[in-house]
KEKEDO-21345 format. One record per residue: x, y, z of N, C-alpha, C in turn. Coordinates in steps of 0.05 Angstrom, whole numbers, padded with zeros to 5 digits, always signed. Example, Ala and Ser with C-alpha at 12.3 -4.5 7.8 and 13.67 -1.06 7.14 Angstrom:
! residues 2
+00264-00114+00156+00246-00090+00156+00264-00066+00156;+00257-00045+00142+00273-00021+00143+00258+00001+00157;
! end
This chain:
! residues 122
-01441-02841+03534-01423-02820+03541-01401-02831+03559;-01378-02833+03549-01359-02836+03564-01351-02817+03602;-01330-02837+03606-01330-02817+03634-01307-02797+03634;-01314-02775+03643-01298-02749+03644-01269-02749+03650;-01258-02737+03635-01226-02738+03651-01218-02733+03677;-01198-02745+03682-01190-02744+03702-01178-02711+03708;-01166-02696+03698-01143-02681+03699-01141-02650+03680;-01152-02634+03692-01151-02613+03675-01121-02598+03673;-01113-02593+03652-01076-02582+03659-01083-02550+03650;-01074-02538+03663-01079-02509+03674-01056-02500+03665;-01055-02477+03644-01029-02468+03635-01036-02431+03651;-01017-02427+03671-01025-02396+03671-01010-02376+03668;-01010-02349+03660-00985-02336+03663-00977-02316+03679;-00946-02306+03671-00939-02291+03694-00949-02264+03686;-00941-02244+03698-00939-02221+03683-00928-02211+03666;-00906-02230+03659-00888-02216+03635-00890-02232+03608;-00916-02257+03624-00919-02273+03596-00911-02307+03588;-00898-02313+03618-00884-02335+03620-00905-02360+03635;-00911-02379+03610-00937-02397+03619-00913-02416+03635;-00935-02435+03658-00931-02446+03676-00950-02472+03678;-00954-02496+03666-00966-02507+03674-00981-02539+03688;-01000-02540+03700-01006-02565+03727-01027-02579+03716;-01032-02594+03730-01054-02614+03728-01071-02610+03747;-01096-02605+03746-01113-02609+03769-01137-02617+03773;-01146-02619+03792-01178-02627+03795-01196-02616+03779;-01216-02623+03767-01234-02603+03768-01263-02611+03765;-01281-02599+03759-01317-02599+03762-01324-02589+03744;-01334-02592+03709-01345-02584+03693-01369-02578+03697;-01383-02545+03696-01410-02539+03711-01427-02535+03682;-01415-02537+03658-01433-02538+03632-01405-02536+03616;-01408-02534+03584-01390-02539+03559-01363-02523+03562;-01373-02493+03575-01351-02478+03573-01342-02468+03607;-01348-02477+03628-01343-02462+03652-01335-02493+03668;-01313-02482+03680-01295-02494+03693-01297-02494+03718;-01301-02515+03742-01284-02508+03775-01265-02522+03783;-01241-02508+03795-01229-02526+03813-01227-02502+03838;-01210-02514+03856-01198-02505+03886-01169-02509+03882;-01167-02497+03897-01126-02481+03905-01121-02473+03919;-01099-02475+03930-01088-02452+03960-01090-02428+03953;-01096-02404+03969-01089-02379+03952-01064-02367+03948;-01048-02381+03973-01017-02368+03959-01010-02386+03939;-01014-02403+03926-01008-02422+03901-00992-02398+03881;-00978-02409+03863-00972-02390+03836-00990-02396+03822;-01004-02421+03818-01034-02407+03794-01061-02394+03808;-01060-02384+03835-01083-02368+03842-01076-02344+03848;-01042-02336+03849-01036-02315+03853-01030-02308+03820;-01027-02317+03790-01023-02305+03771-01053-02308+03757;-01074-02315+03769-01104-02317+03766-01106-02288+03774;-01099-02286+03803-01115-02262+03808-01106-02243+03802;-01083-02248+03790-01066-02219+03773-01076-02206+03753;-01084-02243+03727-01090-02228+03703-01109-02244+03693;-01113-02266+03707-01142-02290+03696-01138-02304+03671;-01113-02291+03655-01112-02313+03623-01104-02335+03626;-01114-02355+03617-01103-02382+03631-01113-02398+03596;-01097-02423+03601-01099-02443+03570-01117-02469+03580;-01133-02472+03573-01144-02507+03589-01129-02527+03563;-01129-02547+03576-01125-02579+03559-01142-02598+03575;-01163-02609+03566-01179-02631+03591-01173-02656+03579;-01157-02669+03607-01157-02707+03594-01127-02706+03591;-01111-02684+03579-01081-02700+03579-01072-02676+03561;-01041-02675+03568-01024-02651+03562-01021-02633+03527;-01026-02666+03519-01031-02659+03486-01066-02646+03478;-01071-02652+03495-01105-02641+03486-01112-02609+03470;-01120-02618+03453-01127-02588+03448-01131-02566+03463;-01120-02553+03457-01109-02523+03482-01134-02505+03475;-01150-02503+03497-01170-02479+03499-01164-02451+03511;-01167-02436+03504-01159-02401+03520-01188-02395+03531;-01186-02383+03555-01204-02376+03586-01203-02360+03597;-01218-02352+03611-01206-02332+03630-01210-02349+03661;-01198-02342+03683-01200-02357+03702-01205-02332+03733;-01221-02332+03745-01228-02320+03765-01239-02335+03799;-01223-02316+03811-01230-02324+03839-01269-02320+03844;-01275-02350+03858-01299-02336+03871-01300-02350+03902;-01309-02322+03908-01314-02314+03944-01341-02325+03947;-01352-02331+03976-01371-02325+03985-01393-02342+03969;-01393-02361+03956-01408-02375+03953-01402-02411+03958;-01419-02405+03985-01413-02439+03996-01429-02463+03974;-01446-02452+03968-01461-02472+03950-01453-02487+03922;-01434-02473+03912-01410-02477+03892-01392-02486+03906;-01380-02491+03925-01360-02499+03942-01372-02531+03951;-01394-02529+03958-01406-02555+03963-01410-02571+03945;-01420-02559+03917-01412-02567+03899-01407-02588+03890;-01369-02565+03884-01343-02581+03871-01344-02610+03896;-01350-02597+03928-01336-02635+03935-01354-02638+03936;-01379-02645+03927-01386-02667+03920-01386-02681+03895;-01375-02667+03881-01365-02675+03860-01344-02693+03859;-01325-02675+03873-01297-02694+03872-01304-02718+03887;-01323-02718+03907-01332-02742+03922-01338-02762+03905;-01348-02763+03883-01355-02779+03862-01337-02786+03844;-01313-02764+03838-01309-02764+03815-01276-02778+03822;-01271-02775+03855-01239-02781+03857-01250-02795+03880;-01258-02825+03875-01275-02835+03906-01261-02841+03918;-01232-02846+03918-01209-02851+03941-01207-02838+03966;-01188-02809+03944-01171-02794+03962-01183-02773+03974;-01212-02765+03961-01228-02745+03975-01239-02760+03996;-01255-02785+04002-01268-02788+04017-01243-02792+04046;-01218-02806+04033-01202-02820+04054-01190-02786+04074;-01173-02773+04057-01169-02746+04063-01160-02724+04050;-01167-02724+04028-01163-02695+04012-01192-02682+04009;-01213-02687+04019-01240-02676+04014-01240-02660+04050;-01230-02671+04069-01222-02651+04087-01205-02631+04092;-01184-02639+04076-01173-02616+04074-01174-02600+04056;-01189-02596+04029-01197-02578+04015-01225-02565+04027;-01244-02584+04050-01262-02565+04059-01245-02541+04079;-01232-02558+04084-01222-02533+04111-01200-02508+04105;-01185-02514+04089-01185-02493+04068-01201-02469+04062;-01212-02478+04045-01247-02458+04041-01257-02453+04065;-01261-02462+04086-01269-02454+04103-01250-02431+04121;-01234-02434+04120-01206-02412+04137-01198-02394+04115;-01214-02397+04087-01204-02384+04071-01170-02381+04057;-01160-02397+04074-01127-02409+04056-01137-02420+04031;-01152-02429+04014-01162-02443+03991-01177-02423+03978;-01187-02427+03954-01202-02409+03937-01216-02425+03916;-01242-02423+03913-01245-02432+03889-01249-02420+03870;-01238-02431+03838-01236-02419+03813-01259-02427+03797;-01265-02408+03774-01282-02413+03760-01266-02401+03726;-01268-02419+03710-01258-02423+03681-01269-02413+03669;-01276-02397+03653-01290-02395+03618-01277-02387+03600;-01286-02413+03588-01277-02423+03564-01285-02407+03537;-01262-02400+03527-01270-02378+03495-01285-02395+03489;-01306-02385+03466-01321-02399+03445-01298-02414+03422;-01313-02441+03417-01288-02448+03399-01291-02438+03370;
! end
């Protein structure tokens, strides 16, 4: 088995329909469910929590485009602990050096949020 992509690109939309989309971290928790973390004033956690339709591509921009729904989840630290330790493994740089502190503290003050993906059936 090869090793996982680096880079999930997150297409999301507005309300009137207008996709937008990033690259980001993320934590595959089985085939079809997705995690990453975000600020919550971000524009993809504020057009998440609008309307949750979101497009995945995993690995690179041309990747086959998956349709999802994407939702905020609260209140579970154990999924939060998780993703970093995941990312702890998975991005051994910049999490351990300093982006794994400042995505805990985030989540912790609640400025951050983490997301959860599912992925349509293909």
């Amino acid at each position: 088995m090869g090793r996982e992509p680096t880079y999930l690109y997150l297409t999301t939309y507005s309300t009137a329909g207008r996709p937008g989309t990033v690259p980001v971290w993320f934590m595959r928790a089985s085939g079809d469910v997705l995690y990453f973390t975000t600020r919550r004033d971000s524009l993809k956690a504020r057009r998440i929590g609008a309307n949750g339709r979101v497009t995945v591509r995993i690995g690179a921009k041309d990747a086959p485009a998956r349709e999802g729904h994407a939702e905020w989840v609260d209140e579970r630290p154990d999924l939060e602990q998780a993703v970093l330790v995941h990312y702890g493994r998975k991005y051994w740089l910049m999490v351990p050096l300093w982006m794994g502190r400042y995505i805990r503290k985030g989540l912790a003050a609640k400025t951050s949020v983490l997301v959860r993906v599912t992925l349509a059936s293909q």
